[in-house]
C-alpha positions in Angstrom: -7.7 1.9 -5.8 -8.8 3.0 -2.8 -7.2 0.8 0.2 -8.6 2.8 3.1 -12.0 1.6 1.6 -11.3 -2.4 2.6 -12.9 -3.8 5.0 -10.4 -5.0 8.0 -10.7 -8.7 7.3 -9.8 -8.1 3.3 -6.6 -5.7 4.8 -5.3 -8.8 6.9 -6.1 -10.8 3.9 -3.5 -8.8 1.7 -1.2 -8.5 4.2 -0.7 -12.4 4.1 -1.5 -13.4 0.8 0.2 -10.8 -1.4 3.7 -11.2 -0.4 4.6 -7.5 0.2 8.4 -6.0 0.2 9.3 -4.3 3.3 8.4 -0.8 1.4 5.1 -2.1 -0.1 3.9 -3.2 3.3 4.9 -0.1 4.8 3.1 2.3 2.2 -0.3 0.0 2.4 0.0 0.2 5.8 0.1 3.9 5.9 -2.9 4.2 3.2 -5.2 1.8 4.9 -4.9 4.5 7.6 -6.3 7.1 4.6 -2.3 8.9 4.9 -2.4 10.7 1.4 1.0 9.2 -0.5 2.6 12.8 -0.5 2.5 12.1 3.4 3.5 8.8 2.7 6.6 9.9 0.9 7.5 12.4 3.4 7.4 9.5 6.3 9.2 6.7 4.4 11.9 9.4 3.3 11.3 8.9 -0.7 10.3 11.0 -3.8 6.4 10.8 -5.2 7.7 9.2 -7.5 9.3 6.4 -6.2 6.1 6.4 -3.1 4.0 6.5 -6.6 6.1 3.1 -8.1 5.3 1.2 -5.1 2.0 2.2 -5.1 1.6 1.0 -8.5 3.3 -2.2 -7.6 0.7 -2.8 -4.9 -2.1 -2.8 -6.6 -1.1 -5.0 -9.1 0.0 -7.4 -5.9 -3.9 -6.8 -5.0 -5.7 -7.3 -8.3 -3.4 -10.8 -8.2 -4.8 -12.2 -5.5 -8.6 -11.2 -5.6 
């Protein structure tokens, strides 16, 4: 899932409605702003893996809620 591709309105609309953890709000934060999650990793001081487990725990949060 591409979350760079959503609109600004359906952005704020996760951001309320999908109850994010601190880390999960942090890494969509950085991908709505198209920062590739190796980046992503580097910035929020993790491994890919773990940046890769949130991720993954996103956009289930996502698929929830639309």
């Amino acid at each position: 899932m591409k979350i760079y591709d959503f609109t600004v309105p359906e952005l704020n609309y996760f951001r309320e409605y999908c109850n994010f953890t601190e880390e999960e709000r942090m890494l969509f934060d950085y991908r709505s702003k198209n920062i590739p999650l190796e980046t992503c990793a580097e910035i929020m001081n993790v491994s890919i893996s773990t940046v890769n487990r949130i991720s993954r725990r996103v956009n289930k949060k996502i698929i929830k809620v639309c």
